[in-house]
SEROPA-879478 format. One record per atom (N, C-alpha, C): residue number from 1; chain; atom name; y negated, z, x negated. Coordinates in nm, 3 decimals. Atoms other than C-alpha are relative to their C-alpha. Layout:
N
i	ch	at	north	up	east
NUM	A	CA	Y	Z	X
...
END
This chain:
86
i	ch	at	north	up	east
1	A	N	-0.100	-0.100	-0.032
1	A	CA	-24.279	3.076	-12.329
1	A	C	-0.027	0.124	-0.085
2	A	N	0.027	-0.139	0.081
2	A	CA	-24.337	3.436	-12.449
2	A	C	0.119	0.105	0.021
3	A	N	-0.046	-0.143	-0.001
3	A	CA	-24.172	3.710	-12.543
3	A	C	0.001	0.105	-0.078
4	A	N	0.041	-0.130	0.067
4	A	CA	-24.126	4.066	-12.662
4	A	C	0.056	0.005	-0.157
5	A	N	-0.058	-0.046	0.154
5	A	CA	-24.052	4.097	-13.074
5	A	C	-0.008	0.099	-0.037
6	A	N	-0.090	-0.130	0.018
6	A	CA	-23.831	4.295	-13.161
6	A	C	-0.041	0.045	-0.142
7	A	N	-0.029	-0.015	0.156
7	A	CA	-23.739	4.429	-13.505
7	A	C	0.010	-0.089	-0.098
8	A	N	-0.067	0.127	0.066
8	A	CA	-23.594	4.149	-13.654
8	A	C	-0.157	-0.137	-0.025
9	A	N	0.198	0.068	-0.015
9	A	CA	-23.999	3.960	-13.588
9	A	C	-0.038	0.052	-0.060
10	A	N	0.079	-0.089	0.021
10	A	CA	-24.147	4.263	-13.717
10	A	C	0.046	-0.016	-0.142
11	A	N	-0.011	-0.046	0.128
11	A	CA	-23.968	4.314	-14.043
11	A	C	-0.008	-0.137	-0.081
12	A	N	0.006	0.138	0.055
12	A	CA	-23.978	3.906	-14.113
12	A	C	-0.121	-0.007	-0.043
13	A	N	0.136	-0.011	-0.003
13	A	CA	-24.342	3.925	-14.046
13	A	C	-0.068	0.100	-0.125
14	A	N	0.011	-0.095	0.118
14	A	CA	-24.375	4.212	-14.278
14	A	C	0.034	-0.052	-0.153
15	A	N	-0.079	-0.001	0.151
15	A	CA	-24.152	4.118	-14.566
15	A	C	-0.076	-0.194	-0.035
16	A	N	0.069	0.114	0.058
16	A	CA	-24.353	3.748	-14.531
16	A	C	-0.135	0.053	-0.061
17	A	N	0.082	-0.022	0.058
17	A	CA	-24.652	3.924	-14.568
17	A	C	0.001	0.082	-0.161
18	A	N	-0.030	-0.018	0.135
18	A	CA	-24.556	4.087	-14.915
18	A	C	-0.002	-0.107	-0.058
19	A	N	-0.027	0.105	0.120
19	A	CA	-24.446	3.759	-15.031
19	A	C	-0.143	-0.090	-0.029
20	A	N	0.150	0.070	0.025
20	A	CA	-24.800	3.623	-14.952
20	A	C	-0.124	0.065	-0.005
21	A	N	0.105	-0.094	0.047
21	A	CA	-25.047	3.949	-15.013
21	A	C	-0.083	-0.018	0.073
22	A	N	0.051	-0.022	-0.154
22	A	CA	-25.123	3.943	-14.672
22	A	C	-0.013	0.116	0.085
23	A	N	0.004	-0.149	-0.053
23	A	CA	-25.254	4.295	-14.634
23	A	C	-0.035	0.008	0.192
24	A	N	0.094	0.003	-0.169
24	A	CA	-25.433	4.237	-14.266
24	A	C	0.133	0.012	0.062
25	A	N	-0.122	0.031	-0.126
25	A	CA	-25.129	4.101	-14.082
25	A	C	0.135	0.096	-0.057
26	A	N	-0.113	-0.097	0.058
26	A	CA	-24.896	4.326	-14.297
26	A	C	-0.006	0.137	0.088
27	A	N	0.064	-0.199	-0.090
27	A	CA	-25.056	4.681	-14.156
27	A	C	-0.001	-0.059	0.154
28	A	N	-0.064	0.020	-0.165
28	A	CA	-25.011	4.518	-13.807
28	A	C	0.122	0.020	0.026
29	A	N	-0.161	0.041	0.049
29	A	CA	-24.633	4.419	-13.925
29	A	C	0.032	0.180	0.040
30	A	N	-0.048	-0.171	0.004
30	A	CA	-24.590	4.798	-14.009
30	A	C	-0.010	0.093	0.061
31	A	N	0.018	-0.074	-0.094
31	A	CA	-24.750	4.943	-13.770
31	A	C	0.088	0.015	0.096
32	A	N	-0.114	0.070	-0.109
32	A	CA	-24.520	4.813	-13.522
32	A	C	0.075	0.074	0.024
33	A	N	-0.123	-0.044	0.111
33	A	CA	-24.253	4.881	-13.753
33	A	C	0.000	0.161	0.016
34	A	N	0.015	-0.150	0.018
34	A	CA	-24.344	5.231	-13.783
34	A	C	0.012	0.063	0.118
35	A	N	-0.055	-0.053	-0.168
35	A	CA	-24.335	5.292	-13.378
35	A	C	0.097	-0.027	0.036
36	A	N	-0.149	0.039	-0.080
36	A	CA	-24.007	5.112	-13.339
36	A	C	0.122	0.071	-0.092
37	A	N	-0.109	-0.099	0.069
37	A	CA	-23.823	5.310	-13.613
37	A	C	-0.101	0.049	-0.122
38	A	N	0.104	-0.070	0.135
38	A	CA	-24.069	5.571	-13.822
38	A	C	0.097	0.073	-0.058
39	A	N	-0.079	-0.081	0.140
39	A	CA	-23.744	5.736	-14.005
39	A	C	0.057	-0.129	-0.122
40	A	N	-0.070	0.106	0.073
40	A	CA	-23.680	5.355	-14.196
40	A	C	-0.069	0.013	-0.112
41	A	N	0.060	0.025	0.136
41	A	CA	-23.853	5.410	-14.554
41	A	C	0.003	-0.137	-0.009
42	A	N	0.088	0.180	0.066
42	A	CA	-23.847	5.045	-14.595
42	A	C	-0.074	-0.019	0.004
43	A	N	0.116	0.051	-0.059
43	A	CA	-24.103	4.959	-14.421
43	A	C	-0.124	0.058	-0.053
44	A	N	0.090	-0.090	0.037
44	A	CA	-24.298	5.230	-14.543
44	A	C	-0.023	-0.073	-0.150
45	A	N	0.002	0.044	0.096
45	A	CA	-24.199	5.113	-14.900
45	A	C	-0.049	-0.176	-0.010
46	A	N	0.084	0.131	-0.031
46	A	CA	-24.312	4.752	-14.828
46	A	C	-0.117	-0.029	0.023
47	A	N	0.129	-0.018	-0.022
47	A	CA	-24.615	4.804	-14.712
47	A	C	-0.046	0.068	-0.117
48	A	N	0.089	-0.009	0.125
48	A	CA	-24.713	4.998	-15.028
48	A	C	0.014	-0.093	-0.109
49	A	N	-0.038	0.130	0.125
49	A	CA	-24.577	4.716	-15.260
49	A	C	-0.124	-0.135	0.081
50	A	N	0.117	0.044	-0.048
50	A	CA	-24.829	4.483	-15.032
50	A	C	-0.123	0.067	-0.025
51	A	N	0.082	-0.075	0.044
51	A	CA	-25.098	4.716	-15.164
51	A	C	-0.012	0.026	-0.063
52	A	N	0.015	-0.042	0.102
52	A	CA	-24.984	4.748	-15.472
52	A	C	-0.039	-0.117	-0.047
53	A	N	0.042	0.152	0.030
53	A	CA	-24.992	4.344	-15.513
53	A	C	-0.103	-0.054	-0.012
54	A	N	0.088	0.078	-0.018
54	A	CA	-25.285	4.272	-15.351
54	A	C	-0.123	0.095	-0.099
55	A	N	0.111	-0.014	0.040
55	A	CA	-25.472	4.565	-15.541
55	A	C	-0.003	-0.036	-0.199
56	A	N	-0.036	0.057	0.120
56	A	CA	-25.325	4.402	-15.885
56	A	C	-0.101	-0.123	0.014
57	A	N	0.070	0.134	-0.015
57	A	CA	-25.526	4.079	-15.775
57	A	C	-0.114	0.066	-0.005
58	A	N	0.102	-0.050	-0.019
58	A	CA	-25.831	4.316	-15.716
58	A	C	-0.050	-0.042	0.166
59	A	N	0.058	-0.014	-0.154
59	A	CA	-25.859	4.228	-15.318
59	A	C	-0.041	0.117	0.065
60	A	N	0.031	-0.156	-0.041
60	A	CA	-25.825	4.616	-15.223
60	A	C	-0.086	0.066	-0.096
61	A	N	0.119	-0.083	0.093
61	A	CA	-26.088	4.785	-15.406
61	A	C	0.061	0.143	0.000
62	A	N	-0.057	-0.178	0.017
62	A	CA	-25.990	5.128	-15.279
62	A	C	0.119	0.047	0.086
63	A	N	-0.157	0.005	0.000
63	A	CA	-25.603	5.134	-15.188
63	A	C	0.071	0.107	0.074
64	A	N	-0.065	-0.126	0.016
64	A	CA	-25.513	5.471	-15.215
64	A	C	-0.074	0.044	0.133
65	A	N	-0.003	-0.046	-0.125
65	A	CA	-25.753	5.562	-14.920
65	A	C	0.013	-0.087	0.136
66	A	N	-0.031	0.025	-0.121
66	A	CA	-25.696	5.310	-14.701
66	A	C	0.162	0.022	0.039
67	A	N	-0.140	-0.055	-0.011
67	A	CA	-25.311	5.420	-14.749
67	A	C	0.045	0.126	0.092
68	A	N	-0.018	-0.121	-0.085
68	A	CA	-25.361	5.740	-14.632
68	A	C	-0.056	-0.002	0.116
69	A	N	0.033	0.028	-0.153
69	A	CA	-25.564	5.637	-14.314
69	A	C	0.084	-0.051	0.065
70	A	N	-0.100	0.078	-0.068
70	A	CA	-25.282	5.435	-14.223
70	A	C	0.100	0.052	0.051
71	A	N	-0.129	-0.074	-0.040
71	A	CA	-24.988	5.645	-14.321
71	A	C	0.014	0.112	0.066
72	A	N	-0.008	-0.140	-0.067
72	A	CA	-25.111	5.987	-14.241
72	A	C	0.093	0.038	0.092
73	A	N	-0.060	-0.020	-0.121
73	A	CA	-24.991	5.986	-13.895
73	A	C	0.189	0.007	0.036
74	A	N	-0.129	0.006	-0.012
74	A	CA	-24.631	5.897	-13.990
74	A	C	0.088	0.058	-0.113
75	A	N	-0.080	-0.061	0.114
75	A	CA	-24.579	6.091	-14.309
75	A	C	0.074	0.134	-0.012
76	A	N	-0.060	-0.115	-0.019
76	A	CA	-24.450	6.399	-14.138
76	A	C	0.142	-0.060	0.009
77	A	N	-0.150	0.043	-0.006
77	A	CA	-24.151	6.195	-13.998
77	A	C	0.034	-0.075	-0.138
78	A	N	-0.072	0.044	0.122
78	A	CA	-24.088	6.016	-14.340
78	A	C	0.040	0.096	-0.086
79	A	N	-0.034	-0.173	0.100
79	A	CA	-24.077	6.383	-14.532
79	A	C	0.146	0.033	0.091
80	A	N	-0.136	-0.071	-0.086
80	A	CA	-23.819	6.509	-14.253
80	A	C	0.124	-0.115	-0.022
81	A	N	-0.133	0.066	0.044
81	A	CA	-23.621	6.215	-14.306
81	A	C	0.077	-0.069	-0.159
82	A	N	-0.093	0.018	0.157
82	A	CA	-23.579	6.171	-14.648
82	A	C	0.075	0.168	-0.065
83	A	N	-0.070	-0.108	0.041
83	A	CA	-23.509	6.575	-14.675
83	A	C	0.116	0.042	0.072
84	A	N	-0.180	0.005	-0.098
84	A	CA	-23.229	6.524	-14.402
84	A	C	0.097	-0.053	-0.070
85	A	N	-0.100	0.083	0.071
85	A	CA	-23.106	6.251	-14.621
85	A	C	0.076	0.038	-0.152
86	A	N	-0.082	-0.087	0.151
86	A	CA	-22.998	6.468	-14.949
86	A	C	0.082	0.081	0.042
END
């Protein structure tokens, strides 16, 4: 039986992958995440704590740019909505 996951899939999926420094399936998680609501900083903030974890273990070698390949695309709407939010 299949079906479509929602939010509630997405941010489980996500917030499991933090707890297990599961960058791969995390940046899927977020991606998602990031098309079904890109003004939620959580998600945003989760995904760098998964990056900050896994590059504490030394799995990510270089962090910082695969961050910005990722986020680029959605860091206009995270600026507009955190300067709406003050």
């Amino acid at each position: 039986m299949e079906f479509v996951a929602g939010l509630t899939v997405w941010s489980a999926l996500l917030y499991a992958c933090y707890l297990q420094e599961n960058v791969e399936i995390g940046e899927i998680a977020a991606h998602k995440l990031f098309e079904l609501e890109p003004n939620n900083e959580q998600n945003f903030e989760l995904l760098m704590k998964i990056y900050r974890k896994s590059a504490q273990r030394g799995s990510v070698s270089e962090a910082g740019g695969v961050v910005h390949t990722i986020l680029d695309p959605y860091l206009p709407q995270l600026f507009m909505s955190t300067v709406e939010g003050e």
